[in-house]
C-alpha positions as a Python dict, from the first residue, in 0.01 Angstrom:
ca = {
    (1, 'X'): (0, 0, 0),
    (2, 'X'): (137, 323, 11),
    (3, 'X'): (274, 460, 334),
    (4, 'X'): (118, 734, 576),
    (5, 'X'): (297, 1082, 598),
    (6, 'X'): (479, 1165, 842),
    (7, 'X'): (300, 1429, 1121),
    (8, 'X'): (352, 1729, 980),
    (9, 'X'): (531, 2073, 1190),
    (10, 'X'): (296, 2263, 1338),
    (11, 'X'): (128, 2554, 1154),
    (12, 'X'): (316, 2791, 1377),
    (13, 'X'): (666, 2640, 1274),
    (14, 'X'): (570, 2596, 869),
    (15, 'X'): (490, 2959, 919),
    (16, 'X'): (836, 3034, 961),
    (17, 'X'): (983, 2919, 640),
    (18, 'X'): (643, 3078, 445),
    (19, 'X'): (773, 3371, 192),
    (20, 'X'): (1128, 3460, 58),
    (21, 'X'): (1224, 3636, 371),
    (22, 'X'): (1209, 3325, 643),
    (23, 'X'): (1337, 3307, 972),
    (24, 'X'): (1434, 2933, 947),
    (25, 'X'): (1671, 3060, 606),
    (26, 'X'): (1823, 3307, 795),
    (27, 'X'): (2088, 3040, 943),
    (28, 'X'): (2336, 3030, 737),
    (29, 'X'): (2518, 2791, 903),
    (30, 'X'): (2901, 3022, 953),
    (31, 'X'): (2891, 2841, 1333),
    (32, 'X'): (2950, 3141, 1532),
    (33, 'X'): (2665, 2971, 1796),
    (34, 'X'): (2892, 2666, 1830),
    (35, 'X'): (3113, 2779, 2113),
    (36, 'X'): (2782, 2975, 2302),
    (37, 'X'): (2608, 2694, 2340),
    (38, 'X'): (2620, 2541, 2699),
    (39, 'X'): (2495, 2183, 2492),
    (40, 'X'): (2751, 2187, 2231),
    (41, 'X'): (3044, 2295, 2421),
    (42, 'X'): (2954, 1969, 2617),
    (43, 'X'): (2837, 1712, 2427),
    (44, 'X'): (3020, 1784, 2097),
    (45, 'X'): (2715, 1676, 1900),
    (46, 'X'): (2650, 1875, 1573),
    (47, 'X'): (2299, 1811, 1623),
    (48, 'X'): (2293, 1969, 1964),
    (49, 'X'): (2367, 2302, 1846),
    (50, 'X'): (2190, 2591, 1697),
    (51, 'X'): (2260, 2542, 1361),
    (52, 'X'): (2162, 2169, 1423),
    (53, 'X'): (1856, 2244, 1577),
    (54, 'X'): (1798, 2419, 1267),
    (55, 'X'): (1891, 2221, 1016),
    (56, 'X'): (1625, 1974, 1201),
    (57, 'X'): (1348, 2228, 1195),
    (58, 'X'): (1356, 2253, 843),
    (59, 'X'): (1391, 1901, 754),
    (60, 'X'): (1059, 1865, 945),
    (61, 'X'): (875, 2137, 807),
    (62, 'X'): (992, 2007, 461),
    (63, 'X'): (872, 1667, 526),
    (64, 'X'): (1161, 1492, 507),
    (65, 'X'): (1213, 1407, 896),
    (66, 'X'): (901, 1275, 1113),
    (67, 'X'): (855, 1513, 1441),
    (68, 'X'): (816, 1225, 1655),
    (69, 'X'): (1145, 1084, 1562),
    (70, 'X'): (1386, 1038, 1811),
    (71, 'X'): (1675, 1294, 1653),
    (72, 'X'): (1383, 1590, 1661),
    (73, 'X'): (1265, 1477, 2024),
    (74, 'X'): (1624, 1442, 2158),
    (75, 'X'): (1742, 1736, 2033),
    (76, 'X'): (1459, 1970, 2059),
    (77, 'X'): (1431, 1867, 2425),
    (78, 'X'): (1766, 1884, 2531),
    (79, 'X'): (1818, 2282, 2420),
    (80, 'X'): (1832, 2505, 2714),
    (81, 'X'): (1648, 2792, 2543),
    (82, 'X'): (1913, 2998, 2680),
    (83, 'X'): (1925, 3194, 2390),
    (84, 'X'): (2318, 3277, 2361),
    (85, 'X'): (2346, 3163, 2030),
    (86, 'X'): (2145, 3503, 1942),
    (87, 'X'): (2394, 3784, 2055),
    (88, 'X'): (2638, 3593, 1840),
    (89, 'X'): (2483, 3530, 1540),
    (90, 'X'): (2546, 3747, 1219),
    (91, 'X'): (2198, 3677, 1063),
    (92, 'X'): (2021, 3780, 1326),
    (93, 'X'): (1810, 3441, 1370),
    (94, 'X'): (1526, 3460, 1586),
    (95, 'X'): (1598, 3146, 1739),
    (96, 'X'): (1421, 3189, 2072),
    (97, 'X'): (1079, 3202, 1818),
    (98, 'X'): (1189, 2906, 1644),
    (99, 'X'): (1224, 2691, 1894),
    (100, 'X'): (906, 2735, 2073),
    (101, 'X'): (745, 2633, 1727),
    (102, 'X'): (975, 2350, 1726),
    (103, 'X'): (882, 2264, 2063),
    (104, 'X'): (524, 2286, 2011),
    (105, 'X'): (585, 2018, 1679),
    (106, 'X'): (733, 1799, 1922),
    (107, 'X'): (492, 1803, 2190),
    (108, 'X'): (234, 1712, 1942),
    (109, 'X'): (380, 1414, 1786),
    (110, 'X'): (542, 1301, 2144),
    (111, 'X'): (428, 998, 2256),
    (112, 'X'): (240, 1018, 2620),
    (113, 'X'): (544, 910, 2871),
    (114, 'X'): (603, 975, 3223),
    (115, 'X'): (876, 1251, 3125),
    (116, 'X'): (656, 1421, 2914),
    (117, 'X'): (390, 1398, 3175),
    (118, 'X'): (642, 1574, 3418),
    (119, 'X'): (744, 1833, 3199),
    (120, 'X'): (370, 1934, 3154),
    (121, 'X'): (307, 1924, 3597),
    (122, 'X'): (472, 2238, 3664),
    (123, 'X'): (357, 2453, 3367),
    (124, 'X'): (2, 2322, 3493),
    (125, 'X'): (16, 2408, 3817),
    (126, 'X'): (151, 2726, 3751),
    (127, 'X'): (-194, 2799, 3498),
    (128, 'X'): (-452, 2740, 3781),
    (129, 'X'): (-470, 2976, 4039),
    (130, 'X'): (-548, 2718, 4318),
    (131, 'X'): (-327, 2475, 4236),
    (132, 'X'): (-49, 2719, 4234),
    (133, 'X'): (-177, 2873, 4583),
    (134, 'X'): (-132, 2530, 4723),
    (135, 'X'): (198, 2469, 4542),
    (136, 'X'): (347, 2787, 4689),
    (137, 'X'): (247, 2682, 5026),
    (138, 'X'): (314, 2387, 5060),
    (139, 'X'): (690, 2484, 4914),
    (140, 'X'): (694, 2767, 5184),
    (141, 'X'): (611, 2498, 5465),
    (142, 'X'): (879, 2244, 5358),
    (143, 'X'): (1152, 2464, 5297),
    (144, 'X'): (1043, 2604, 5696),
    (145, 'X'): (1141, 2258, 5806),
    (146, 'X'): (1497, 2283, 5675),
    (147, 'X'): (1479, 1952, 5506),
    (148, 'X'): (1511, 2094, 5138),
    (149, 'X'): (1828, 2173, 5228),
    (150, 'X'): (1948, 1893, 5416),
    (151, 'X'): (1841, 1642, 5144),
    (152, 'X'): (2056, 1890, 4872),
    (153, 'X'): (2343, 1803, 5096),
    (154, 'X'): (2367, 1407, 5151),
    (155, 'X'): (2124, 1267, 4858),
    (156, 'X'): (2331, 1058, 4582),
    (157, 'X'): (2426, 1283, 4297),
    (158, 'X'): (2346, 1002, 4079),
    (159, 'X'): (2075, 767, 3963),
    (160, 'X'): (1713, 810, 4060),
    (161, 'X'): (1768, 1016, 4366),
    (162, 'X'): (1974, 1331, 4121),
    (163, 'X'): (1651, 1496, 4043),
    (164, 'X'): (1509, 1504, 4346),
    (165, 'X'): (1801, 1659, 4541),
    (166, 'X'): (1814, 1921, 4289),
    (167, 'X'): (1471, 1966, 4357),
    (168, 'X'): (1528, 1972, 4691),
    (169, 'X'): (1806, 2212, 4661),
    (170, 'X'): (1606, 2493, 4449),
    (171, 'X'): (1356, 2516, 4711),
    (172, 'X'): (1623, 2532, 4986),
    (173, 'X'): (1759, 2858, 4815),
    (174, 'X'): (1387, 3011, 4749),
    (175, 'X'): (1441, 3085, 5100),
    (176, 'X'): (1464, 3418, 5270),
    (177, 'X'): (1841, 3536, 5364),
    (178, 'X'): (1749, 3751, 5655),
    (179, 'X'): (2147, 3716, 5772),
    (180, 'X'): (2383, 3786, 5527),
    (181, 'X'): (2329, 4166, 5606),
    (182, 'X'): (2488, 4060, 5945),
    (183, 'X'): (2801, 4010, 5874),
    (184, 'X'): (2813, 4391, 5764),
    (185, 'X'): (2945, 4618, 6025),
    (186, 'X'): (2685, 4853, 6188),
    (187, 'X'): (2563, 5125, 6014),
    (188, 'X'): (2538, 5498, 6121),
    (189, 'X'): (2209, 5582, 6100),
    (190, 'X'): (2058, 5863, 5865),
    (191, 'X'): (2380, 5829, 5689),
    (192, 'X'): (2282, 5889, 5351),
    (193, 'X'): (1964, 6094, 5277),
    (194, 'X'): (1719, 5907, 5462),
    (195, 'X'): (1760, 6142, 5788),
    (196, 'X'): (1645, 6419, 5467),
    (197, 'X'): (1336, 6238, 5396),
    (198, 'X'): (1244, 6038, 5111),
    (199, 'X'): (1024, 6153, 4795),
    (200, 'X'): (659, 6116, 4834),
    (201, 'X'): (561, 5769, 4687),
    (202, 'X'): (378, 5923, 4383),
    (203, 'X'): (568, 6197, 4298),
    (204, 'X'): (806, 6027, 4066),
    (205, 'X'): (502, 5855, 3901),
    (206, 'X'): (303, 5546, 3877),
    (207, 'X'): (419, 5197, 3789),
    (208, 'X'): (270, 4841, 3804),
    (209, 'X'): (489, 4549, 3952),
    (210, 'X'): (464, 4184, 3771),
    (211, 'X'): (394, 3936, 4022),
    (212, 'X'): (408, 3628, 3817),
    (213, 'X'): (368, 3302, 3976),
    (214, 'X'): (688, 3140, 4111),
    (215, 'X'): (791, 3493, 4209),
    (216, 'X'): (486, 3576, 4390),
    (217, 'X'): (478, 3195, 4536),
    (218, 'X'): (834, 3209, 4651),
    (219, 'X'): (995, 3528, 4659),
    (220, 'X'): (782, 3746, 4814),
    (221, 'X'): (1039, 3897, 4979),
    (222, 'X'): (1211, 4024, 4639),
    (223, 'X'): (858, 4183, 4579),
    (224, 'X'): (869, 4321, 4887),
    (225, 'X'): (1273, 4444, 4847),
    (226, 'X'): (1086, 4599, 4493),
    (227, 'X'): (808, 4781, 4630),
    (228, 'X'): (1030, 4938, 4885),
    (229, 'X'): (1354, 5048, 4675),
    (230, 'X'): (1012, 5185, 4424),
    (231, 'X'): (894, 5352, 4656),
    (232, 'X'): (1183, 5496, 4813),
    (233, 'X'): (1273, 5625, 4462),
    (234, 'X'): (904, 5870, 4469),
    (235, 'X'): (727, 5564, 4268),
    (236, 'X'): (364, 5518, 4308),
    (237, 'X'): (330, 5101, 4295),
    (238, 'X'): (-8, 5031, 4178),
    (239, 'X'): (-189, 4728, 4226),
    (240, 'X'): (-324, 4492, 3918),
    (241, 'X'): (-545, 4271, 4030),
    (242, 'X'): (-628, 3954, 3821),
    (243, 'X'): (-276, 3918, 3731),
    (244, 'X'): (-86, 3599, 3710),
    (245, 'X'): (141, 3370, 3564),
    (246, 'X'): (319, 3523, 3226),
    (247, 'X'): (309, 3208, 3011),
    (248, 'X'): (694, 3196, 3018),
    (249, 'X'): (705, 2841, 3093),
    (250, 'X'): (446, 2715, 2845),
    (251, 'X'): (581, 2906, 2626),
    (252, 'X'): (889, 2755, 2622),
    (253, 'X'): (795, 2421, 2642),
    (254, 'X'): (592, 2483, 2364),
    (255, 'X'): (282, 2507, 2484),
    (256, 'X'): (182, 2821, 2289),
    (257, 'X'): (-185, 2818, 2332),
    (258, 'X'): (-182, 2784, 2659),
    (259, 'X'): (70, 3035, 2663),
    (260, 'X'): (-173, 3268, 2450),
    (261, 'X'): (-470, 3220, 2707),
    (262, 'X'): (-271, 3315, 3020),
    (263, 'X'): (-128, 3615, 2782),
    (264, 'X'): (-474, 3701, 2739),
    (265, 'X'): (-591, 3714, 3130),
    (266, 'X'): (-329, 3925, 3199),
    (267, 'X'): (-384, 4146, 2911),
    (268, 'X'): (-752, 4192, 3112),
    (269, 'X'): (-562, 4256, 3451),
    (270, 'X'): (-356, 4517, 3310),
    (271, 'X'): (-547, 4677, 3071),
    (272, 'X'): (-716, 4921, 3314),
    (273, 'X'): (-364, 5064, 3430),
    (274, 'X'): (-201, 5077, 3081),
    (275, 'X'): (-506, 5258, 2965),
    (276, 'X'): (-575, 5489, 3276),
    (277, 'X'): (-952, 5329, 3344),
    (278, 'X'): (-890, 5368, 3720),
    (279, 'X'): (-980, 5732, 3664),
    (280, 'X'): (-613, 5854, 3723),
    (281, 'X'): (-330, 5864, 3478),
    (282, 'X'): (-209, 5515, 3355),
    (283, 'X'): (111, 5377, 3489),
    (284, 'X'): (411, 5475, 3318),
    (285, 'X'): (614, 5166, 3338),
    (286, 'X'): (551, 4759, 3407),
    (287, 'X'): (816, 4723, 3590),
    (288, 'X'): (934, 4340, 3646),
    (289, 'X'): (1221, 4175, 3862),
    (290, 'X'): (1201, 3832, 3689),
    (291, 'X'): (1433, 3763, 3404),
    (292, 'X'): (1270, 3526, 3193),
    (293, 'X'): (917, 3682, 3236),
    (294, 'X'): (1040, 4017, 3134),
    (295, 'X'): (1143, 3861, 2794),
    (296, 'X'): (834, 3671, 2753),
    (297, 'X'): (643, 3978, 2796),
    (298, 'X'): (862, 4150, 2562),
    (299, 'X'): (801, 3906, 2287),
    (300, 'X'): (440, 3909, 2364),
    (301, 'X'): (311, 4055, 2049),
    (302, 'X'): (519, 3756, 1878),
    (303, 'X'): (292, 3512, 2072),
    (304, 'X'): (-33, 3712, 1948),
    (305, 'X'): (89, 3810, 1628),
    (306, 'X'): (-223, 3756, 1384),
    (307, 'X'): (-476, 3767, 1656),
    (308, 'X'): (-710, 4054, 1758),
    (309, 'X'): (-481, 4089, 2081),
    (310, 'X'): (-176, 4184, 1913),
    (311, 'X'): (-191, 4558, 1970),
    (312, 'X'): (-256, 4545, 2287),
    (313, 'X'): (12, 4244, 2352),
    (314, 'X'): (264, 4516, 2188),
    (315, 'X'): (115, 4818, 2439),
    (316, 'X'): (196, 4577, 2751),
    (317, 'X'): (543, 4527, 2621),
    (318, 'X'): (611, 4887, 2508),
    (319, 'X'): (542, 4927, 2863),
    (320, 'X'): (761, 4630, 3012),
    (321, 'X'): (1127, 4709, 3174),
    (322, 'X'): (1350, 4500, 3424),
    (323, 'X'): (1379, 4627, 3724),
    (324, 'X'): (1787, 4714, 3695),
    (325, 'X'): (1772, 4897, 3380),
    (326, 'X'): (1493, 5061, 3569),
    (327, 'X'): (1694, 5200, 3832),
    (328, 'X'): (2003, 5223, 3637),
    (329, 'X'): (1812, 5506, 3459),
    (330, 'X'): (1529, 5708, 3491),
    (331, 'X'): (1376, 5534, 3744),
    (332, 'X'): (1622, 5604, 4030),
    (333, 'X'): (1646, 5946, 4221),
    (334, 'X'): (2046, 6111, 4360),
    (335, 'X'): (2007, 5896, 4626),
    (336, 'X'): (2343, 5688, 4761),
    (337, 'X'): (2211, 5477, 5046),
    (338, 'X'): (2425, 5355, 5312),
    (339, 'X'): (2744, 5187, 5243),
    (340, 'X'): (2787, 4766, 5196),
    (341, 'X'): (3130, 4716, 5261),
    (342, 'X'): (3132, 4293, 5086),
    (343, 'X'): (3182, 4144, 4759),
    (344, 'X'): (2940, 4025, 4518),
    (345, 'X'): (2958, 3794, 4303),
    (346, 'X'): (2700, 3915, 4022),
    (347, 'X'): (2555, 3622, 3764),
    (348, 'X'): (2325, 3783, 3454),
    (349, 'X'): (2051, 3542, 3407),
    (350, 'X'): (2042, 3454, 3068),
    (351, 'X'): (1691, 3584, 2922),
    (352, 'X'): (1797, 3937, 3063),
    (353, 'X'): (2153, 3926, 2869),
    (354, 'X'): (2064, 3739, 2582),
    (355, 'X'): (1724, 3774, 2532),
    (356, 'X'): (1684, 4123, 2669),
    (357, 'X'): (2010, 4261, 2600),
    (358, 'X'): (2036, 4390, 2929),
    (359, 'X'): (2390, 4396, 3044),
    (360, 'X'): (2498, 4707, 3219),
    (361, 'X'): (2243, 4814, 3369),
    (362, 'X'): (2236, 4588, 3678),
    (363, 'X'): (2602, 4635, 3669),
    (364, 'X'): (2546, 5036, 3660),
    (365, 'X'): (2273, 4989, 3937),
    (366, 'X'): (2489, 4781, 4213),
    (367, 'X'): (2773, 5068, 4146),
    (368, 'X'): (2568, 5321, 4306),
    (369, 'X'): (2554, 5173, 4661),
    (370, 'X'): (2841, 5242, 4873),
    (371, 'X'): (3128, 5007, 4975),
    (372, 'X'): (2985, 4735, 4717),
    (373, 'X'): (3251, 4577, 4525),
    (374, 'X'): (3083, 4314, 4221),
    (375, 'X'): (3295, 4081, 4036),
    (376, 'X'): (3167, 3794, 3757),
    (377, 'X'): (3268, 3482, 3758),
    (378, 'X'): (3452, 3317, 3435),
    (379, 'X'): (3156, 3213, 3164),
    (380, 'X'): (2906, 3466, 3343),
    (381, 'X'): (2770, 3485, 3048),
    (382, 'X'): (2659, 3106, 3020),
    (383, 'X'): (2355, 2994, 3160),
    (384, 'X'): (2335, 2822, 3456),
    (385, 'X'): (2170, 2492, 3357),
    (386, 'X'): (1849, 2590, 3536),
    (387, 'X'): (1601, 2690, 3199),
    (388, 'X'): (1294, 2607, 3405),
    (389, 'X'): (1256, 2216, 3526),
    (390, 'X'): (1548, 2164, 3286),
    (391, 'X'): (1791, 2057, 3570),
    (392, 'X'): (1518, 1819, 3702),
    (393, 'X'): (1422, 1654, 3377),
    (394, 'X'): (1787, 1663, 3265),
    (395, 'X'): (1948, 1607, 3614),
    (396, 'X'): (2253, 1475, 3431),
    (397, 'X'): (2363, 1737, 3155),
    (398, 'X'): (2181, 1984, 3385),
    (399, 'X'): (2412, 1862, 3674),
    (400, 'X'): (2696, 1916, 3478),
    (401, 'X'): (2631, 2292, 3368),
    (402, 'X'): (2520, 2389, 3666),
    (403, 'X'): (2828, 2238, 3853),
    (404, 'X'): (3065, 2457, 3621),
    (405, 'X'): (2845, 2781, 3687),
    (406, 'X'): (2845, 2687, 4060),
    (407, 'X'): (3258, 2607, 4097),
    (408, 'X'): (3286, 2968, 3912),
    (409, 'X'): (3118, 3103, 4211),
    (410, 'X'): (3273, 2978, 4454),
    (411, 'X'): (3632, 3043, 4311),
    (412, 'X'): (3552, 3432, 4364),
    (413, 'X'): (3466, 3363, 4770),
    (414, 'X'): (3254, 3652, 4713),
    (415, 'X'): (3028, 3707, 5019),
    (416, 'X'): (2677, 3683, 4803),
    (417, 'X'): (2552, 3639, 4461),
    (418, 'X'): (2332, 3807, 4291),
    (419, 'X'): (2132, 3716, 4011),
    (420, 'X'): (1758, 3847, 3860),
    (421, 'X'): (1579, 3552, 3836),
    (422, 'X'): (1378, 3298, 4058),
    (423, 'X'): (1459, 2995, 3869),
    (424, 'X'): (1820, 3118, 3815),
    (425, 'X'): (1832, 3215, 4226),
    (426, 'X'): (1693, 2856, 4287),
    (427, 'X'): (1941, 2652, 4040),
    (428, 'X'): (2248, 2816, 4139),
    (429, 'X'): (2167, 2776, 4510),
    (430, 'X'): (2140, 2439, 4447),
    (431, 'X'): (2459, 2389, 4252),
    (432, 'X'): (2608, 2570, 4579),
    (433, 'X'): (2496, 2366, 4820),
    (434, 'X'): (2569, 2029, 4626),
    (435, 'X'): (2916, 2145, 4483),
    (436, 'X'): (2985, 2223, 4851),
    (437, 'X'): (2787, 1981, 5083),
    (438, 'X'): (2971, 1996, 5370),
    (439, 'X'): (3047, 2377, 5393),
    (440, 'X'): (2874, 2726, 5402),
    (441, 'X'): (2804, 2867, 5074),
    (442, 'X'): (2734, 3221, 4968),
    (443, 'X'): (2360, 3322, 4974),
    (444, 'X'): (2195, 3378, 4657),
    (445, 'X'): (2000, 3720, 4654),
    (446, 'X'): (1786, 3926, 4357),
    (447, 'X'): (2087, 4242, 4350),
    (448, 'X'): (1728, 4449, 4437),
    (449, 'X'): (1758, 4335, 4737),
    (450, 'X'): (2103, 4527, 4766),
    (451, 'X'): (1993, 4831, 4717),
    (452, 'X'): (1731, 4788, 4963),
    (453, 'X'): (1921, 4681, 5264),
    (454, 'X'): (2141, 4987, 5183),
    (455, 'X'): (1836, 5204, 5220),
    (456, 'X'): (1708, 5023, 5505),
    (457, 'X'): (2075, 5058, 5696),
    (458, 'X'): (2048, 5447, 5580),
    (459, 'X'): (1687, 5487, 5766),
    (460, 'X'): (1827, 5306, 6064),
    (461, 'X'): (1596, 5057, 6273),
}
C-alpha cells in the first residue's frame, strides 16, 4: 500500500517557482535579512528567518515537505510580514508576495483549531459591513467607559489573561487625544496665514480619501484631522461611496480570495471617481492615511494579476499615495501653520518604510510646522510587534517586540508619538501603557493630526 501525497502548495505559491526567472530562486541565501528580522534577532532560529521561510516554501512546492506539517505551520505563522527583510536584500525577493502564497498553503492544509478560528474572527468581521458597524461600536462604547485602559494596566502579563490585556490596551489607545494640545502654550491667533484666508477647497484639485475599516471604525478623528489639513491645502475631498475594507488583513493571512472579492467591491466604489463618471473631472489622487492599506492597494494588481480586473487594480494603485508623501510634495500649499513648541517622538510603521519605501516624507512633512522638534527612537526602523492580531495570537513573542519598541519610546520622554497606522497607533499604545502601568505615557497620534492642530491654533477658536 503505497502512501498518499502530501497536500500540495497552493496554485498561487507553485506559481512562483513556474519558469527560469522565479521569485522563490531569487533567494540566494547571502543572509543580509538575518539581522532585519524582528523573529530572528529573537529567537535565533534559522527557520524563523527569511531565508528560512524560504527554503520552506520551496521544499513544499517541491513536494518534499507536507504544508500541514508543524515546521511550515510554525514558521509561516510566526512571521510578522513586516517586510524588512526586503530593503535589505540584494536579489530583490518579493517576499511580501511569497508569503501570502505561503500563508494561503497553510491555511488550507491547517487543521480547524481554536487559534486558527481566531485568526479568521477579525478578518471576518472586518468583510461584512454589519458586523463591522457593530464591531466599531461596540469598541467606541467600551473604550468610553475607560475600562480598556484600566485592564492594560493591572491584568497579568502572563498566561491566559496576556492577550486580552493587549487587547484591551489597543483599544484604550484607538481613543481620541483631545489634550495633549494642552500642554502647548496659547497660540496667537491668525498667526500664520489663516487670518489671509485659506485656498478654496477645490482649487488645488480633487482627491478621494480611503476609509478602510478599522480606520473608519476607530479613528474617525484621523479622517477628520485628513479632510481638514486637505482641505486647508485647496483639496476638493470627494466622497466614494460603497467603499470598504482594503483586503489588507486577508491578504496577509492568506486569505487571497477573499482578499480578491473585497478588492473587487472597491474597485466598483471607486471606479466612478478614477474614471470621472460623476460628470466632473476624476480625482487626481487616492489619498490614504493608513500604512498597511496603502501598500495593499499598491500591490493590488499583484492580487489580480491574471484576472480581468487587473488593469483596473493597477489604475487604483497608479492613483494611491500616503498621506505624508502627499503633503511632503505636491499636495501641500506655502503654508507654515502655527508653531508646536514639543517633541515628537516619530515611529515609521513598517508597510510605509519597507513596503512603501516611504521614509522622508513624513519626516519632510512634520519639519514644516513650527516649533516641532521629531526625534526616532533606536530600531525605528523595526516593527512594532503589532502586524494585525499578531500581538494577540502571539501575546508572547509579540509581547516581547513590542516591549523593546515601547522602552525605545519612552527613553526619548518625547511629549507624543507619532506613527501612520491604526494597528501600529493601537500596539504601541498598548506597549506604553503596559511597559509603564503605573505612570502617564505619551499619547500616540497619526503625525496628520500635527499639522492640523497647527492649522487649527493658526485660525484661532
Amino acid at each position: 500500500m503505497t502512501n498518499p501525497a502530501p497536500p500540495a502548495a497552493s496554485p498561487e505559491l507553485a506559481r512562483a517557482m513556474d519558469g527560469q526567472a522565479t521569485r522563490l530562486a531569487h533567494c540566494v541565501h547571502c543572509g543580509f535579512c538575518l539581522p532585519a528580522c524582528p523573529t530572528y534577532t529573537r529567537l535565533g532560529d534559522e527557520a524563523d528567518s527569511p531565508r528560512g521561510r524560504l527554503h520552506l516554501m520551496a521544499a513544499v512546492v517541491e513536494g518534499r515537505l507536507d504544508p500541514a506539517s508543524p515546521a511550515f505551520q510554525t514558521h509561516m505563522d510566526r512571521c510578522l510580514g513586516c517586510r524588512a527583510c526586503e530593503p535589505v536584500c540584494p536579489s530583490g525577493v518579493e517576499y511580501g508576495y511569497l508569503l501570502e502564497r505561503a500563508r494561503e498553503t497553510a491555511a488550507a492544509a491547517r487543521p480547524a483549531s481554536a487559534a486558527s478560528r481566531l485568526q479568521r474572527v477579525l478578518p471576518a468581521v472586518m468583510a461584512s459591513a454589519p458586523l463591522r458597524l457593530a464591531f466599531s461600536a461596540g469598541g467606541r462604547v467600551l473604550r468610553a467607559t475607560g475600562v480598556p485602559d484600566i485592564l492594560a494596566r493591572r491584568l497579568p502579563s502572563r498566561g491566559w489573561a496576556s492577550g486580552l490585556r493587549l487587547a484591551m490596551g489597543m483599544l484604550a489607545a484607538s481613543r481620541p487625544e483631545p489634550h495633549w494640545g494642552e500642554q502647548l502654550p496659547a497660540a496667537e491667533p491668525n498667526s500664520g496665514q489663516g487670518g489671509q484666508g485659506g485656498p478654496e477647497p477645490g482649487s488645488a484639485g480633487r482627491v478621494a480619501l480611503l476609509e478602510g475599516c478599522v480606520q473608519k471604525g476607530l479613528f474617525g478623528h484621523v479622517h477628520r484631522a485628513t479632510r481638514r489639513v486637505l482641505e486647508a491645502n485647496g483639496w476638493e475631498v470627494v466622497p466614494v461611496p460603497g467603499q470598504g475594507c482594503c483586503g489588507a488583513l486577508h491578504a496577509h493571512g492568506g486569505d487571497l480570495e477573499g482578499a480578491r472579492t473585497l478588492a473587487r467591491a472597491n474597485l466598483d466604489a471607486f471606479a466612478g471617481v478614477l474614471s470621472g463618471e460623476d460628470g466632473v473631472d476624476g480625482v487626481d489622487h487616492v489619498v490614504v492615511n493608513a500604512a498597511g492599506c496603502g501598500a495593499h492597494l499598491a500591490d493590488l494588481a499583484e492580487l489580480l494579476e491574471g484576472f480581468p480586473d487587473e488593469a483596473r487594480a493597477r489604475r487604483l494603485a497608479g492613483r494611491v499615495m500616503d498621506v505624508t508623501e502627499f503633503l511632503a510634495g505636491g499636495g501641500r500649499r506655502p503654508r507654515p501653520g502655527a508653531p508646536l513648541p514639543m517633541v515628537v517622538a516619530w515611529d515609521p510603521p513598517c508597510h510605509l518604510l519597507h513596503a512603501q519605501g516611504v521614509a522622508e516624507a513624513p519626516l519632510q512633512m512634520l519639519a514644516t510646522i513650527p516649533g516641532l522638534r521629531v526625534v526616532e527612537p533606536e530600531g525605528a526602523s523595526e516593527c512594532c510587534g503589532g502586524a494585525g492580531t499578531y500581538g494577540i495570537t502571539h501575546p508572547e513573542l509579540g509581547g516581547r517586540i513590542g516591549g523593546d519598541k515601547a522602552r525605545s519610546l519612552l527613553a526619548l520622554d518625547a511629549q507624543v508619538v507619532a506613527t501612520a497606522n491604526p494597528g501600529c497607533q493601537m500596539q504601541i499604545g498598548a506597549s506604553l501603557r503596559m511597559e509603564a502601568p503605573g505612570g502617564s505615557v505619551p499619547p500616540v497620534v497619526h503625525p496628520v493630526e500635527l499639522l492640523a492642530e497647527s492649522y487649527r491654533r493658526e485660525e484661532g477658536p
